[in-house]
N, C-alpha and C positions, 0 to 999 in steps of 0.2 A: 655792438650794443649801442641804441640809440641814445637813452636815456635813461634814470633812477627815475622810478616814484617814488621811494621812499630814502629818506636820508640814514645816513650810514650810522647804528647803534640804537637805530628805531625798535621795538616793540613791533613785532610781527607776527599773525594770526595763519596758522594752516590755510593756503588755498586765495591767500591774498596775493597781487599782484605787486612786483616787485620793481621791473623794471620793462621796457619796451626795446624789442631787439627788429631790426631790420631783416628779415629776408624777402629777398631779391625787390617788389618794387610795397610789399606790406609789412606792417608793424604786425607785432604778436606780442602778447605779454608771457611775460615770466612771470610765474604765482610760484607761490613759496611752499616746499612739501613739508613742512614742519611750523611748529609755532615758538617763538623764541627773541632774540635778539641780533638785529639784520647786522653783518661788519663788511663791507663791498672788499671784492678782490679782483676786481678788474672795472679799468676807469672808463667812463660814460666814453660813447665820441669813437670808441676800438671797435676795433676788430680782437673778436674771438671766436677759439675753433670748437666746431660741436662735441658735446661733451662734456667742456671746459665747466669745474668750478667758478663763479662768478662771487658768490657769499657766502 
């Protein structure tokens, strides 16, 4: 994961973009499938494995 757009306990809307993940040499966003309140479970800067809860 490259990066948060949103900071952690934020106010988060269905379909919003959450965070920027690296694969291979492009970014893609993560939107959020629900609306609610963001809490990060995996730190900016890592690696994670597909699948992986992140929020």
């Amino acid at each position: 994961m490259e990066r948060w757009l949103v900071e952690d306990g934020a106010v988060v809307r269905e379909g919003e973009a959450l965070a920027a993940a690296r694969i291979g040499n492009a970014l893609h966003d993560i939107v959020s499938s629900a609306s609610g309140h963001l809490a990060w479970m995996a730190p900016a800067g890592g690696l994670i494995d597909p699948g992986c809860i992140i929020a």
